[in-house]
N, C-alpha and C positions, 0 to 999 in steps of 0.2 A: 344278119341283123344290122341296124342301121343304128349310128348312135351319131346324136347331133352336140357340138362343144361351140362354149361361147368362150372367145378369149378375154384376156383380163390388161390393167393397166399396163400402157408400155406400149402397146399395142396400137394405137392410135398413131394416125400421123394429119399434116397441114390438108385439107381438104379431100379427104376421104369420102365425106357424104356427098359432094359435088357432083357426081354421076345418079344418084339413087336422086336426088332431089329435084331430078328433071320427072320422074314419077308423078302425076300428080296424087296418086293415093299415097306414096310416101310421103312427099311431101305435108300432106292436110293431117294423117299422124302425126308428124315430128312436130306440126306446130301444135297440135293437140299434147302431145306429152312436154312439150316446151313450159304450156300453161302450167300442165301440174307441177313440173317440177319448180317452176321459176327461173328460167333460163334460157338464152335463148341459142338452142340448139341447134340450129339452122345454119348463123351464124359461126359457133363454135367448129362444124364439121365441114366448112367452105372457106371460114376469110380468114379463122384466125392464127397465129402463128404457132408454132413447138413450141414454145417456151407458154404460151397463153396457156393453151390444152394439155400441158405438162401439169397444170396444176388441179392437185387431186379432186379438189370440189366440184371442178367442170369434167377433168376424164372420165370421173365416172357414173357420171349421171349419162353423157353422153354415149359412153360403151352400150348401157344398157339399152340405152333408145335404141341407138340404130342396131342392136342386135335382135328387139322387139320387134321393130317394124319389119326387119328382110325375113324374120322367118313369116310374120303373117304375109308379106310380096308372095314368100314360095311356096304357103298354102294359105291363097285367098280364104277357102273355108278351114279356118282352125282345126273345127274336129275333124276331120281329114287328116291331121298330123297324126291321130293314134292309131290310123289304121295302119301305118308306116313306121311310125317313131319308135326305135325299141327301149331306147334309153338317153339320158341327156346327160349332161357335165358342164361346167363352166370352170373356168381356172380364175381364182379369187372372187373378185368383182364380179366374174362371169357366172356365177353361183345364183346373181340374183337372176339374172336372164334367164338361167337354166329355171330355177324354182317359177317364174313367172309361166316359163312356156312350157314347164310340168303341169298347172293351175294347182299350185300349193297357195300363190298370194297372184293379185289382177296387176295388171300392168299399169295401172294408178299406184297403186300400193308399192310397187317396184319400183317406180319412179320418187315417189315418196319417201321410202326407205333410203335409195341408192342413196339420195341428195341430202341425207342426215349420217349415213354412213361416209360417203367424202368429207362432209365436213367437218366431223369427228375425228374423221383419218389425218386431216389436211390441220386441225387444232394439237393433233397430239403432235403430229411431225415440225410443230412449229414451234418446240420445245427444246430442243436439241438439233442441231445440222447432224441429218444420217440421210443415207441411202442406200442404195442397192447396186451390188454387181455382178453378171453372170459368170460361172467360174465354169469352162468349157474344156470337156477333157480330163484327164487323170481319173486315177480310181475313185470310185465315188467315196467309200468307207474312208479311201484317207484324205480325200479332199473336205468331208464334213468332220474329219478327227483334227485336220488344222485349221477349220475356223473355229471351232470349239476351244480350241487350245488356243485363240488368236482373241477370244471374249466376241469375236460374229456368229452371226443365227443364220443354219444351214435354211431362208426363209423357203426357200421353192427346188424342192427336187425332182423336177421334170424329167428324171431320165434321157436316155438316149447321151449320158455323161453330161447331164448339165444340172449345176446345181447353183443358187443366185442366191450370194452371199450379202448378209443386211447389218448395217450396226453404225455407230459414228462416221462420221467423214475421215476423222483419226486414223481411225481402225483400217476406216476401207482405203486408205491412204498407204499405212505398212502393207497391205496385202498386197498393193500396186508395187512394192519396192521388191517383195519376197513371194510371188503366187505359188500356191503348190506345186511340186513337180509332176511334169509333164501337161500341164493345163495354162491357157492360156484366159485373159481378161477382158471381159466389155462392159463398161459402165451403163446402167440403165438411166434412163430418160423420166423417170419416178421422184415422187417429192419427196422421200421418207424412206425409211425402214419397218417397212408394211410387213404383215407378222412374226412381229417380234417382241418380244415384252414394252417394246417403246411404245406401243398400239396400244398399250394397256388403260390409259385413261377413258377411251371412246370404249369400254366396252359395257362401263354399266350404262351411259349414255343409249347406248342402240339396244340394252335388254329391254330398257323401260320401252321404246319406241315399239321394236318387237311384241312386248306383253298386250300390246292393243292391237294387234294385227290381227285378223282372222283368219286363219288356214285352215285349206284343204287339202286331203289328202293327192299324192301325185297320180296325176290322170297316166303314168310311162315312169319308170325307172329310174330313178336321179342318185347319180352315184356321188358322194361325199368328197371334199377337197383332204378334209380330216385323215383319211386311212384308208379311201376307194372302195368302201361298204357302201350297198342300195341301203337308203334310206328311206321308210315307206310311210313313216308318220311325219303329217306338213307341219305339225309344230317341232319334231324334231329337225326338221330340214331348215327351218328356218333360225332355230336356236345356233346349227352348230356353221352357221354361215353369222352369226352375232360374233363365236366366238373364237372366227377364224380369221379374224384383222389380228387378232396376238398369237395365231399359232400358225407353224408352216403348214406349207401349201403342198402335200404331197400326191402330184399329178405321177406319179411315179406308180404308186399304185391302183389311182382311177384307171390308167393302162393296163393295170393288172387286171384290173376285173372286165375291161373290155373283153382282154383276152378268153378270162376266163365263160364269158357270157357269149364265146362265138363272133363278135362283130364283124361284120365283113368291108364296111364301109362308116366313114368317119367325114362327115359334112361340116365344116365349121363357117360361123355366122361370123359377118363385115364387124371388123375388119381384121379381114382372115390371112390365114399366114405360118402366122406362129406356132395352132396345134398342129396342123396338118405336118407341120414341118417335126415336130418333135412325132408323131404317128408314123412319120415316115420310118424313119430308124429305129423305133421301139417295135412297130408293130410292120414290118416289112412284108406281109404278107396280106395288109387290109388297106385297100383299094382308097385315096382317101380328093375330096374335094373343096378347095377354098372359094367359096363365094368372096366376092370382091367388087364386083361392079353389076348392075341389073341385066347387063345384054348377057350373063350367065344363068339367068333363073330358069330357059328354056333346058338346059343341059343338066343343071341343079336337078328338077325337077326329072329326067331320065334317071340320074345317080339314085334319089329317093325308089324310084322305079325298081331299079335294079337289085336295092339292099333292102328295101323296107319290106317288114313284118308286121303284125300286129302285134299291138305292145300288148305284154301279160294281162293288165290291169285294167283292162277299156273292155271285158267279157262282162263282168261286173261291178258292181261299185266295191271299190277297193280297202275304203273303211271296215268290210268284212274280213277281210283277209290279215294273215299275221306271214310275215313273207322271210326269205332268208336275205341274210346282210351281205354272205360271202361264199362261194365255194367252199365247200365240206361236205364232212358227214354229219347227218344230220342224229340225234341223242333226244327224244324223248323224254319229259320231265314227268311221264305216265298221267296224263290227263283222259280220261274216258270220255268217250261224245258224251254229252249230256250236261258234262260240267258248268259250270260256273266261273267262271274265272275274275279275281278283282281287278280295277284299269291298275297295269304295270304287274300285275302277275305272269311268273316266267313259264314258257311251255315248252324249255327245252334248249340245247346248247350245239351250235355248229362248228367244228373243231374243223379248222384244215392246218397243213405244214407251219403257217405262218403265226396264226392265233387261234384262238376260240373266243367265242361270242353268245351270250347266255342270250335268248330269245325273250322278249315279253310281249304280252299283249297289250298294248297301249291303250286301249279303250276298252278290254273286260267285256264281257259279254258270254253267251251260250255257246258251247262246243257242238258244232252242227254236222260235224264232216272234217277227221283228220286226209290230211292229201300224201303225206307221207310217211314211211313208218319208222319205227326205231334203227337205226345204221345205215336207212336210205341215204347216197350221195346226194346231195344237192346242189345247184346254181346260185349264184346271183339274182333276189328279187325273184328267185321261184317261191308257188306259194305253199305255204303249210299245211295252214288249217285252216277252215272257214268259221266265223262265230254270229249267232244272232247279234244283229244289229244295238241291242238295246243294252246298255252294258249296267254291269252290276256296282252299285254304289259301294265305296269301302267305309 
């Protein structure tokens, strides 16, 4: 299986888009998403400085571009991506790229979004001096027991012993004096202490924006920053990306369910790097690829070749399906086909080592065809049940 990851802030560096922008179809994109968003994106990703693109209202609008444009570079025809794509992920920011190139929300919309969510990001961190540090090394349980004890938000736990520690410049100033044992420090290139309660002002800001958005269910697999759960409902995929500017980033377990989902290959979109490099050592046995400059999209596209599957969700329209969050067993909430069921009625509960997770059916509708039975194991985003489309009013 193929799972494609978008990176998130930080990530960016001085003229990155400089190669892809001799494209002329990238390029006539990036001026096209530059309109929508207000920005001029072109510029941002060739002339402008670290310190310029440091700053969150342009990183991340421009993450998103160019993470939009190279995957349609690597499949000219979109729908072509489901025949291959097994599953997507982003890390932060990357969430909306992912959600885009699931078609939960269109790449207007994403652009749209990203450039009220930077600047929500970029008004709350102007509230307070904080930022962020990656703490590399040491145990992880006691490296997130001493920023807890230290008043910092364990914000990104990437695994592979890397966990990026966020809270005043104070703060992150003693940690420079005293860092955990055995772990060593590297300050990030970020304007803020991105999720962490400090985020908390942007977030009724970006519900309301959210509430007028139109989503679609995921055309592929989109696994959560939140807790590494598929998430199969586009308005949930898009809420708990609202309200992950104030809560950690735990790629720690989207790895987990890589793993658990099979993946054999991990693709990450410009400007790539940084997951593949965390997939290396998490996941050392899944073959993994950084796009980075276009004279790769020949090779890219072999990688795709060699991993991609057809995603679950592209057999049927996926609004019918109620699908699992997480590896377990799967518990029956004794629904007989024929039912009825009301939107957010539960049809049962996936218990694995880690947690359990009560299942509902988001949109309600007729029981047409259970797919699994009571104590059946289940995957990641496999699917349950199927329901008549038409769902029952509460």
């Amino acid at each position: 299986m193929l799972v494609i990851v978008a990176p998130g802030q930080g990530s960016q560096a001085p003229g990155f888009l400089t190669p892809w922008l001799e494209e002329p179809s990238f390029a006539n994109r990036i001026e096209w998403l530059s309109a929508v968003a207000g920005l001029d994106l072109a510029h941002y990703g060739t002339e402008a400085d670290a310190d310029t693109i440091r700053d969150t209202a342009i990183a991340q609008p421009l993450l998103v571009a160019a993470g939009l444009v190279a995957a349609i570079e690597l499949f000219p025809h979109p729908a072509d991506a489901f025949a291959t794509v097994g599953a997507v992920a982003g890390h932060s920011v990357g969430e909306i790229t992912a959600a885009a190139g699931a078609r939960v929300i269109t790449a207007e919309q994403a652009m749209v979004f990203v450039r009220e969510r930077g600047r929500a990001m970029a008004d709350a961190a102007a509230t307070t001096p904080t930022g962020m540090t990656a703490v590399l090394g040491g145990d992880v349980d006691d490296v997130v027991q001493v920023l807890e004890s230290r008043g910092l938000t364990p914000a990104n736990i990437n695994g592979a012993g890397q966990v990026v520690a966020a809270g005043t410049t104070d703060q992150l100033a003693a940690l420079a004096e005293n860092p955990p044992e055995g772990a060593r420090l590297r300050p990030l290139s970020v304007a803020g202490a991105f999720h962490t309660e400090h985020m908390e002002p942007g977030v009724d800001k970006l519900r309301a924006y959210a509430s007028a958005i139109s989503t679609r269910e995921p055309r592929t697999l989109v696994i959560s920053n939140r807790d590494g759960l598929v998430v199969h409902d586009g308005r949930e995929v898009l809420n708990r990306i609202v309200e992950q500017i104030s809560r950690p980033v735990r790629w720690d377990l989207c790895q987990s369910t890589m793993a658990d989902l099979g993946v054999t290959g991990v693709l990450e979109m410009p400007p790539a790097g940084t997951l593949t490099g965390l997939a290396r050592r998490a996941l050392p046995d899944v073959e993994t690829f950084a796009l980075k400059t276009p004279d790769q999209l020949d090779d890219a596209r072999q990688f795709v070749e060699r991993h991609g599957t057809p995603s679950p969700m592209s057999a049927s329209p996926t609004w019918r399906l109620v699908v699992a969050p997480m590896k377990g067993t799967f518990a029956t909430a004794a629904v007989d086909v024929g039912a009825e069921l009301a939107p957010g009625e539960a049809v049962g509960t996936v218990t694995s080592r880690r947690d359990s997770q009560e299942i509902r059916a988001t949109h309600g509708g007729t029981v047409l065809e259970w797919l699994v039975e009571d104590g059946d194991p289940v995957a990641p985003g496999q699917p349950l049940v199927r329901l008549h489309p038409e769902a029952v009013t509460a």
